[in-house]
N, C-alpha and C positions, 0 to 999 in steps of 0.2 A: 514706656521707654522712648526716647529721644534719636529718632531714624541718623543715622550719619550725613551730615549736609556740607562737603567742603566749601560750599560758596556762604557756610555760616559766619566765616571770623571776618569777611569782607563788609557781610551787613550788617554784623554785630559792633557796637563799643560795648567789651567786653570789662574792661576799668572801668568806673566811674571816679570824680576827681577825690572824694573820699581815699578810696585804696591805689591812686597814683603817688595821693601826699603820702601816704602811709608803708608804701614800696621805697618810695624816697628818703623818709626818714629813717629805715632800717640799712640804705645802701649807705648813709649818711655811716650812722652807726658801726659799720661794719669797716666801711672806709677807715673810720680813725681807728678803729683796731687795728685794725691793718698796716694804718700808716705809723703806729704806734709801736710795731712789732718790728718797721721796716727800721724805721727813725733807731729803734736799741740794738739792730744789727741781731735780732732775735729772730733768727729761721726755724729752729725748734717750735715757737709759739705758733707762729705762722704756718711751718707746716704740721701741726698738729691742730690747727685751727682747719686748715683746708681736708684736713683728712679726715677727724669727725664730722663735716659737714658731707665729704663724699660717702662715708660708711651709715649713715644715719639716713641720707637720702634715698640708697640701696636698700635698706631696710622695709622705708617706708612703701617702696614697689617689691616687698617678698622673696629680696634677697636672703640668700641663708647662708653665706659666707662669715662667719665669726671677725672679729675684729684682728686677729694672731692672723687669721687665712690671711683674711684682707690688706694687710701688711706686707706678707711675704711675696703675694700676689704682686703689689706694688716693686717691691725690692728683687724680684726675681723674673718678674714677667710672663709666670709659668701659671696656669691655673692648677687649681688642688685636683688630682687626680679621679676622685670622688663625688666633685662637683659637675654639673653642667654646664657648661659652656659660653652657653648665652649668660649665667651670672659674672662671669667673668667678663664677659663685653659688654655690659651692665656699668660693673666696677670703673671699667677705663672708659669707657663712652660718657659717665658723670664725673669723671677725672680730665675728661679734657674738654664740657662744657664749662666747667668750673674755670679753669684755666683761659681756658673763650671771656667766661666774662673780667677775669681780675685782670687781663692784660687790657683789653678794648672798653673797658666800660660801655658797654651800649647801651642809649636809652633804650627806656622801657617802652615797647611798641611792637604792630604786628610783625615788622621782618625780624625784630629781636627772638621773639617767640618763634615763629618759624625756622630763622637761623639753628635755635638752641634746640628744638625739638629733631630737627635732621641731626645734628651732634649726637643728641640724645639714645636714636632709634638707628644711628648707621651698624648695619651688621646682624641688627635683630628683626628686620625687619625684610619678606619678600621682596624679591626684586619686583614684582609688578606691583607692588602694596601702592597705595597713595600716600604712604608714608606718615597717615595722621593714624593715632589709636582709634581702636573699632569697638572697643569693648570702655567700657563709666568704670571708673576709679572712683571706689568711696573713700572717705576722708573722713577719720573719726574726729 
């Protein structure tokens, strides 16, 4: 296993130009849907575009909020009674990096990453944390 090294992403290129073109052409991608949903005055598409993308992302870090929760979560502001807590600041913490990035566009770079990773971890994480994950996330 791989010691935690904050002084890692300083001396790392962690992209190569391969997966920058490849970031790119999916922001490309997403761009025209987007602008494609704005263009027909389609807010429904869009935001059911932005919502399966926050509910799916949720998932993929072991959220266990249903899609109905997740919803009401959004339209109420109230977490599910039966839930924990931190899933719920989970939910709006990837709701409002999402939001970070379709308003700013930010290239893709270390203070982007950094930026969105604080977005990501405000509230879940120790006040004295260094605010980067401590624990390897597999990726099936």
């Amino acid at each position: 296993m791989i010691t935690f090294n904050p002084d890692f992403l300083e001396q790392t290129s962690f992209l190569d130009e391969y997966e920058i073109t490849e970031l790119n052409d999916l922001s490309q991608y997403v761009d025209f849907h987007i602008l494609m949903a704005t263009q027909h005055n389609d807010k429904s598409l869009l935001s059911k575009m932005s919502f399966d993308f926050i509910y799916t992302s949720a998932k993929i870090e072991g959220n266990s909020y249903t899609r109905g929760e997740a919803l009401t979560l959004f339209e109420t502001r109230k977490p599910m009674g039966h839930k924990r807590i931190d899933e719920a600041i989970m939910l709006f913490n990837i709701k409002e990096a999402f939001e970070y990035v379709l308003q700013y566009r930010p290239t893709i770079n270390k203070h982007t990453i950094r930026e969105l990773h604080q977005i990501l971890s405000q509230n879940l994480l120790p006040k004295k944390s260094t605010r980067w994950r401590k624990i390897n996330r597999d990726i099936y």
